[in-house]
N, C-alpha and C positions, 0 to 999 in steps of 0.2 A: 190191417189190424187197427183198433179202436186205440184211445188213450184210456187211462185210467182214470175215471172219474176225480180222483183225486189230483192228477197230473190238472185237469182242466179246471180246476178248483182253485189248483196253484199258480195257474196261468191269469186266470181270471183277476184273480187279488193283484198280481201284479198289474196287472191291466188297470186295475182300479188306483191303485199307489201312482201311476204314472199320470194316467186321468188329473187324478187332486194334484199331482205336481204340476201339470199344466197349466191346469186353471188357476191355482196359487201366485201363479208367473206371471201368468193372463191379466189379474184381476188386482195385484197386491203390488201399492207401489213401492213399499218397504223391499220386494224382490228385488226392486230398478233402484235401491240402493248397494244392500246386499250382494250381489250375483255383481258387480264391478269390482267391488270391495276383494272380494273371494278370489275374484280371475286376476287382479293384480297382485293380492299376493303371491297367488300361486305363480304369478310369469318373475315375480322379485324373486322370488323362492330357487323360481329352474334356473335363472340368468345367475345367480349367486353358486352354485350346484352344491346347494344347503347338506348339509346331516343326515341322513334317515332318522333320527329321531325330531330333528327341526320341521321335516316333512310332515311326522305323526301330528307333531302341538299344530301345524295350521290346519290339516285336515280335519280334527276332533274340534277344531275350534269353529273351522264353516260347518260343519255338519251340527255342533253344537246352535248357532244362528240359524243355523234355516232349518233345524227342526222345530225348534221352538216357535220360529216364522211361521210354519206351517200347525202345528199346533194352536195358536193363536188364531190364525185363520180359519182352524175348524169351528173351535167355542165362536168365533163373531158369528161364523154360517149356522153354525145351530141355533145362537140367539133369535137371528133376524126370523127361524120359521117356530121356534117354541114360543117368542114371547118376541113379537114385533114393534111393540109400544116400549117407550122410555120407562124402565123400571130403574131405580136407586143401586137396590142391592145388583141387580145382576149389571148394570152398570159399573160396581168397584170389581166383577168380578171378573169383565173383562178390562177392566184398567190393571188387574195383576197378571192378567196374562201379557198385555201390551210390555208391562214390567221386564216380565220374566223374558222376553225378547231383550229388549234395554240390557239386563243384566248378564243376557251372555255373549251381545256386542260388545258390552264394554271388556269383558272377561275376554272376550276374542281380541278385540285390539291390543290389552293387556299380553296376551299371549303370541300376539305378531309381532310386537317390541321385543321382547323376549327372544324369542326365536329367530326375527328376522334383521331385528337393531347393531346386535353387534358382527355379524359378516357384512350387512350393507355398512356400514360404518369404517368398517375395514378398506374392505373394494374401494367407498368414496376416497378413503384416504390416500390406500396403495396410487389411484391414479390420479389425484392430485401431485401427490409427491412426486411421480413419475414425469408427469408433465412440467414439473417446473425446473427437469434435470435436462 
């Protein structure tokens, strides 16, 4: 029995979404900031055995950065084939995306203090105190 044209359609898109996340990985050293940043919080997170809702704020917060990562890196690839020469205007328009990256790392760090600040803070304390008994 066949798939449903639509079923292979849907396969396909993902095919493609994982594709561009490859190559974003590949290609973007902002990832090889990114993707350490993310996996440590997420190992402080498990070691800490955080909230379910402390979980939500870091999860919405990488997925917030590396969309935007990847967003960004769409507009640069599209730039480099619609308009390969140094143009002004499309020059600030990708410095607001480079931004809009900036703005939800910083928002993300903002949101690991948060969520992640005061149980690590605890933990460092509990075993300090501990050890000095």
């Amino acid at each position: 029995m066949t798939k449903p044209s639509s079923t292979i359609r849907c396969y396909q898109k993902f095919a493609f979404a994982v594709t561009g996340l490859i190559h974003a990985v590949k290609t973007q050293n902002s990832f090889w900031v990114h993707l350490p940043v993310a996996l440590a919080a997420m190992g402080i997170g498990y070691w800490l055995e955080l909230e379910p809702w402390r979980w939500v704020s870091i999860v919405v917060a990488i997925a917030m950065v590396l969309s935007s990562e990847l967003l960004n890196t769409a507009i640069e690839e599209m730039v480099r084939v619609v308009h390969p020469s140094h143009d002004v205007q499309i020059g600030r328009a990708l410095d607001a995306a480079a931004a809009a990256v900036l703005v939800a790392a910083i928002a993300a760090a903002v949101i690991g203090v948060i969520a992640i600040g005061p149980p690590l803070w605890d933990t460092v304390f509990d075993l300090a105190t501990s050890s000095d008994q």
